[in-house]
C-alpha positions as CSV (number, residue, x, y, z in Angstrom):
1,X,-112.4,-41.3,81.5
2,X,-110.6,-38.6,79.7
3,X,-109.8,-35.3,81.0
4,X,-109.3,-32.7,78.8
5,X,-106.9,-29.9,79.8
6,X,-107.5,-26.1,79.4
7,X,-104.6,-23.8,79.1
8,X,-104.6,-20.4,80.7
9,X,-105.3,-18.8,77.8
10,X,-108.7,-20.5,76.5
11,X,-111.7,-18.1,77.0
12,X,-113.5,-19.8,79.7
13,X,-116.6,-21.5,77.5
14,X,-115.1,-21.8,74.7
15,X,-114.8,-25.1,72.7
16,X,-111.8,-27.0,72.4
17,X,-111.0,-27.3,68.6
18,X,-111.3,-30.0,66.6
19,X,-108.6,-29.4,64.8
20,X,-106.1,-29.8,68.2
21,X,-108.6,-32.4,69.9
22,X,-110.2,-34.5,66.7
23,X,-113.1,-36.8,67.3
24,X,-111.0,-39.6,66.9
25,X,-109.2,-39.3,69.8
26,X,-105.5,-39.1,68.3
27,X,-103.7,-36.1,69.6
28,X,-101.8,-33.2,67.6
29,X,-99.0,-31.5,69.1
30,X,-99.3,-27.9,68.1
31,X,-96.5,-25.4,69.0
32,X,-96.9,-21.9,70.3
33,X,-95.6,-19.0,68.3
34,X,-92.5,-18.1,68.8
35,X,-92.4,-14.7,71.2
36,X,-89.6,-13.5,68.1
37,X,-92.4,-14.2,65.5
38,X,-95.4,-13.3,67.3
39,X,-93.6,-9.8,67.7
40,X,-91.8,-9.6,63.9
41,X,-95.3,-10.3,62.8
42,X,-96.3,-7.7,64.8
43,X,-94.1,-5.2,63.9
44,X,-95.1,-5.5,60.4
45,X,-98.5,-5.3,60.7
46,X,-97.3,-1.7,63.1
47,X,-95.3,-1.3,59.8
48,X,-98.5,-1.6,57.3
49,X,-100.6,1.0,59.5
50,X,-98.0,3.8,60.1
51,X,-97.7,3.4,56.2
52,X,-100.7,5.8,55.9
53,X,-100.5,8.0,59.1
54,X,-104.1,9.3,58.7
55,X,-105.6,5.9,58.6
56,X,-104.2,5.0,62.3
57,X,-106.6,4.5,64.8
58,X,-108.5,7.4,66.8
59,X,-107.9,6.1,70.1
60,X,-103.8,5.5,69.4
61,X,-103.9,9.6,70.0
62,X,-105.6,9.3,73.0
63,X,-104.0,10.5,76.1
64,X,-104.1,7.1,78.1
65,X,-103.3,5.2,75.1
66,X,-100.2,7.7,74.5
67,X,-99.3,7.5,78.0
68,X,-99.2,3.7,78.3
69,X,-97.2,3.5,75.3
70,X,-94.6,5.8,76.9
71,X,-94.2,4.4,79.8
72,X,-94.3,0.5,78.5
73,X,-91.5,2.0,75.8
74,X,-89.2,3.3,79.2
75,X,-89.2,-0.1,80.6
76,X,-88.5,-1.8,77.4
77,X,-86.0,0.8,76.5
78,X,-82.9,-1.3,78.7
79,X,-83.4,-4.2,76.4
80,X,-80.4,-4.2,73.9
81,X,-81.4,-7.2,71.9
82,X,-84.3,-8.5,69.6
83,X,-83.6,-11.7,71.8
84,X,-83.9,-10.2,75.1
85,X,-86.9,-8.5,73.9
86,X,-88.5,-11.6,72.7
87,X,-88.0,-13.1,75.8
88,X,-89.7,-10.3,77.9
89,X,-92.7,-11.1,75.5
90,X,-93.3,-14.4,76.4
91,X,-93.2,-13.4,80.5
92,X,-96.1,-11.3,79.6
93,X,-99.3,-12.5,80.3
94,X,-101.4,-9.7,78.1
95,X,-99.8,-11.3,74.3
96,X,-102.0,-14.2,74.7
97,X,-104.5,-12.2,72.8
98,X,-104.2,-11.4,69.3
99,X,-104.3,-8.1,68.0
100,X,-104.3,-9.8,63.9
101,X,-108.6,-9.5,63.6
102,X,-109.8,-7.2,60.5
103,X,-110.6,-4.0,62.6
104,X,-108.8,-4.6,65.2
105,X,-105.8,-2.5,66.5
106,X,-103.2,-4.2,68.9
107,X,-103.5,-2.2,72.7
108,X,-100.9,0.5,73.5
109,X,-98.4,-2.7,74.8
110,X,-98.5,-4.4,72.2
111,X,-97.6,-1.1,69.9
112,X,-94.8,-0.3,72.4
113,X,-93.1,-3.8,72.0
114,X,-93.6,-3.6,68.5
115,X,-91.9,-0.5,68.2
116,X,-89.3,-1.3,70.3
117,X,-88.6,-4.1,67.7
118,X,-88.4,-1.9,64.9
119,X,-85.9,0.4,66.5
120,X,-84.0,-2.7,67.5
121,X,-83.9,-3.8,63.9
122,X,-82.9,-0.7,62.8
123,X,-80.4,0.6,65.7
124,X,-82.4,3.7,66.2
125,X,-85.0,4.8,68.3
126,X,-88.5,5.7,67.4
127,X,-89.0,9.8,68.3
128,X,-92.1,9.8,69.5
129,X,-95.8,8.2,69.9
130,X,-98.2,9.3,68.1
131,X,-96.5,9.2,64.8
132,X,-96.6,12.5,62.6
133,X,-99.5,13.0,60.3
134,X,-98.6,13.9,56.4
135,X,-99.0,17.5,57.8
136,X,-97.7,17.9,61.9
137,X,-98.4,16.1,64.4
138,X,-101.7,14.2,65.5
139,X,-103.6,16.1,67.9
140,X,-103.3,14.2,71.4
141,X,-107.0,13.7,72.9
């Protein structure tokens, strides 16, 4: 009898694809993202939002969102390389989940490692979360 395997990171209840498991029974060996294009990908789509400042979402000026951000952003602040931040990535358990759904904006983790990429690309350092409105500053909730 076959068994099929469920990684950590299937919902529980959710059904296998047919796609990776076909009906036929031949298997398809499907790679994982890569952690470095998982968060380049990432970073663009940061990238895309801060683009128009007053579109971002509501709760990224939240207190507890700003906070988390500022505190994932001192841990990650150590990590010299794109590399060594890609590999911190893929320890975390929280990435699974993708932030890439119309309407939906990545969690304040996410937006920290993303930034962290972009200052890394650029070999300066972001000044601050929330980013400024057209005008000042986003008021913090």
């Amino acid at each position: 009898m076959p068994v099929a395997v469920r990684r950590h990171s299937d919902p529980i209840g959710s059904p296998l694809s047919a796609v990776l498991l076909p009906t036929d029974g031949t298997r398809v060996h499907v790679q994982p993202p890569a952690p470095g294009g998982t968060l380049a990908a990432e970073a663009l789509r940061l990238r895309r939002r801060l683009a128009d400042p007053a579109a971002l979402p509501a709760a990224w000026s939240d207190r507890a969102f700003v906070r988390e951000v500022t505190l994932v952003r001192a841990h990650l602040a150590p990590i010299r390389s794109r590399a060594g931040l890609a590999a911190s990535f893929s320890r975390e358990a929280f990435h699974a989940v993708p932030a890439d759904e119309v309407g939906v904006a990545p969690g304040a983790v996410r937006v920290a490692y993303a930034l962290r990429w972009l200052e890394l690309g650029s070999g300066r350092d972001w000044p601050s979360w929330p980013p400024p409105v057209a005008t000042g500053s986003r008021p913090v909730a």
